[in-house]
C-alpha positions as CSV (number, residue, x, y, z in Angstrom):
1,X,13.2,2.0,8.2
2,X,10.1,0.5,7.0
3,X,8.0,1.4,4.1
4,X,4.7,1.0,3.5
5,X,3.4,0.8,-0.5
6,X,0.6,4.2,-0.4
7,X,0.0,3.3,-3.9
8,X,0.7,3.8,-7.7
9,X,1.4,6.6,-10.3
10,X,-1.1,5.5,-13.2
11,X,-0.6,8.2,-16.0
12,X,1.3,11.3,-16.9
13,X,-1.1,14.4,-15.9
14,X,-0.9,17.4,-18.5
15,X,1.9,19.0,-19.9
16,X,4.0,20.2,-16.8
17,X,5.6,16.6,-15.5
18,X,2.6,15.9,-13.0
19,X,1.4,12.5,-12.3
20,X,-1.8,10.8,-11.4
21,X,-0.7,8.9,-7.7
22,X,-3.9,6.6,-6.9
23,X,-3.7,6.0,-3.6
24,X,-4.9,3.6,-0.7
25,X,-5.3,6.3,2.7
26,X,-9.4,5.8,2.4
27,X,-9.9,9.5,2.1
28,X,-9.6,12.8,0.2
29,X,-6.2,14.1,0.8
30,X,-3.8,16.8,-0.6
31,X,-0.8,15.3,1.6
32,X,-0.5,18.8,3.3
33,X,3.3,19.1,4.6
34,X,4.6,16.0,2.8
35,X,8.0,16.6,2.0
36,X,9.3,13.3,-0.3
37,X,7.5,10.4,-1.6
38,X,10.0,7.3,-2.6
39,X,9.6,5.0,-5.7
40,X,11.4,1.5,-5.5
41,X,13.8,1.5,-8.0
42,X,15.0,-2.2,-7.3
43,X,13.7,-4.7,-4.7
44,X,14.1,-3.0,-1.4
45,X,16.0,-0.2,-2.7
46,X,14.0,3.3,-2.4
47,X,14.7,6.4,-3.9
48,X,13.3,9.8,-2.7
49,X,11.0,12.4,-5.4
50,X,10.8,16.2,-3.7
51,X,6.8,17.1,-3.7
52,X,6.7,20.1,-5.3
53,X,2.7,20.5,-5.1
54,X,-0.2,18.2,-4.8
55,X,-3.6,18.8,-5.1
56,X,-6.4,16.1,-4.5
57,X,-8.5,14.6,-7.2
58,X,-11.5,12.6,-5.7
59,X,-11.2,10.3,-3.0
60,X,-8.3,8.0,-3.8
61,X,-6.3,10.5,-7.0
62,X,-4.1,13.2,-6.2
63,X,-2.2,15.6,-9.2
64,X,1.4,15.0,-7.9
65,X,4.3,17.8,-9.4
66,X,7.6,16.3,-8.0
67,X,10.9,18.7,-8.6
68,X,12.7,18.4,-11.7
69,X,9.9,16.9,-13.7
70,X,9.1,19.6,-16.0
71,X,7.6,17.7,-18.6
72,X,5.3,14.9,-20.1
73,X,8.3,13.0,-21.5
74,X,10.3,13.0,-17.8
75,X,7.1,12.1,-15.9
76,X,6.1,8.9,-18.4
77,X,9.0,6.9,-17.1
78,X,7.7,7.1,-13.8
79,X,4.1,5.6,-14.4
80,X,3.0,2.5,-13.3
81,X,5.8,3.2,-10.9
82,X,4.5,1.9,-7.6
83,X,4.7,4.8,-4.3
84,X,5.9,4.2,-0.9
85,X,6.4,6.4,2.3
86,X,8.2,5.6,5.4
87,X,5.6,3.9,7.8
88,X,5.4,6.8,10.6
89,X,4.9,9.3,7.7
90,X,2.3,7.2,5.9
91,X,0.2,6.4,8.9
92,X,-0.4,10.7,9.4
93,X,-2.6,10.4,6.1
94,X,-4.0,6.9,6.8
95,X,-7.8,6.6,7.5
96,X,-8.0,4.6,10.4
97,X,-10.3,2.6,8.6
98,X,-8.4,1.8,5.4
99,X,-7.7,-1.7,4.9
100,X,-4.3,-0.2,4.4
101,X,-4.3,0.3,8.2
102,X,-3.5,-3.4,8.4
103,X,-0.2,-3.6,6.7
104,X,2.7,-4.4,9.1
105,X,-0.1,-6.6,11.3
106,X,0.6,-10.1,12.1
107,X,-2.1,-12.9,10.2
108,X,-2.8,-15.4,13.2
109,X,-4.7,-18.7,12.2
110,X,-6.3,-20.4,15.5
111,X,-3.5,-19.1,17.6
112,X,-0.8,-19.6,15.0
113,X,1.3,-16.2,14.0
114,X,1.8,-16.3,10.1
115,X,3.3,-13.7,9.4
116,X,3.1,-9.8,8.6
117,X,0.8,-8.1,5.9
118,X,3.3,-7.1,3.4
119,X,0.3,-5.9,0.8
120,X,-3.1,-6.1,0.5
121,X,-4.8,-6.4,-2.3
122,X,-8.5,-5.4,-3.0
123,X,-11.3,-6.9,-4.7
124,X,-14.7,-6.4,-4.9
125,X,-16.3,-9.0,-2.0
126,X,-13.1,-9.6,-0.2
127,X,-9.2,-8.5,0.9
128,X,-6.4,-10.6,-0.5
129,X,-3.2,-10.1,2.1
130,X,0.0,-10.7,0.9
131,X,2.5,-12.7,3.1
132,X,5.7,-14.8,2.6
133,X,5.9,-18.1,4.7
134,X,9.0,-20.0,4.0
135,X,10.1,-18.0,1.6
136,X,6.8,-18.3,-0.8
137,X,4.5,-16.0,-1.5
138,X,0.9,-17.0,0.1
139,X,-2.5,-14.8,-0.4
140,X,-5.1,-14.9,2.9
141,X,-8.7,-13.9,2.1
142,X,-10.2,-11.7,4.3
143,X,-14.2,-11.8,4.5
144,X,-16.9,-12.6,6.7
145,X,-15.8,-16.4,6.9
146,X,-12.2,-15.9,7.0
147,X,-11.8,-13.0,9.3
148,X,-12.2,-13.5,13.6
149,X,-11.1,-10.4,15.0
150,X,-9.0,-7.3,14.6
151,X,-6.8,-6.2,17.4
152,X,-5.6,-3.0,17.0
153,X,-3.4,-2.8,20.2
154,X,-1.0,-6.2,19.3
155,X,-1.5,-5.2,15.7
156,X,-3.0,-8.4,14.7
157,X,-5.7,-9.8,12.4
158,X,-7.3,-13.3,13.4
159,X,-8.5,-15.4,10.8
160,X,-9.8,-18.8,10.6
161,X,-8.5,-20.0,6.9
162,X,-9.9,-22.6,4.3
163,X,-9.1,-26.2,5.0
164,X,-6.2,-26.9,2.8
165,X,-5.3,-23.1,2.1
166,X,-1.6,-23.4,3.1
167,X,-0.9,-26.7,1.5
168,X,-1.5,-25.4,-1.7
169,X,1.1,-22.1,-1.2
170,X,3.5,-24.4,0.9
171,X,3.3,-27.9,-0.9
């Protein structure tokens, strides 16, 4: 099954165990009929919080209760803890224009498959995407130089990158 990082708990929320989840879905959501959101406890290894209740808190914060955190002290070890869903469950609560909408897709550079979008990362005039090539851990801009073309049916994004990009991720 594949996950897909939905974003992070930031903080402890009051004195009931609730959490602060800041979130990448593009819009206001409550998460209405979610059942379990999963924190990575090790590299690849997920483990599954209940949702008790959620309620949304501007457009990228919901309150999160998850069951059997009753208190300040048992939320605290889970902030900062980054949040994942499986991808068939995340993409319900997805805005279709999110630039988290893109994860999974193929980076293509002048007809060249890279590799997926394992994260992307914002900032303020451009997307960073996350990929591995060879094993090493390469960040793609995405802005109005870099980016081609979208394609939403083959789940690719085609990019024309920097001259020299690669050589300085891949040696």
């Amino acid at each position: 099954m594949e996950y897909l990082k939905i974003g992070k708990f930031v903080s402890a929320f009051g004195l009931k165990g609730e959490l602060i989840l800041v979130h990448n879905f593009g819009k206001k959501t409550t998460l209405k009929g979610l059942q379990a959101i999963f924190v990575e406890d090790r590299k690849g290894s997920f483990l599954p919080w209940f949702v008790e209740g959620a309620k949304a808190q501007g457009n990228d914060e919901i309150v999160i209760k998850l069951e059997g955190i009753n208190t300040r002290e048992a939320a605290v070890p889970l902030a900062q803890k980054e949040v994942w869903l499986p991808e068939d469950v995340a993409r319900q609560y997805i805005d279709k224009s999110a630039p988290i909408n893109l994860l999974g897709y193929i980076v293509v550079d002048n007809n060249n498959p890279l590799g997926p979008i394992l994260e992307l990362i914002e900032q303020p005039h451009q997307l960073l995407c996350r990929l591995e090539i060879k094993g090493k851990e390469v960040l793609i801009p995405l802005h109005e130089e870099s980016l081609r073309k979208v394609d939403h049916k083959k789940k690719e994004v085609a990019v024309v990158l920097p001259e020299g990009l690669l050589e300085v991720y891949l040696g």
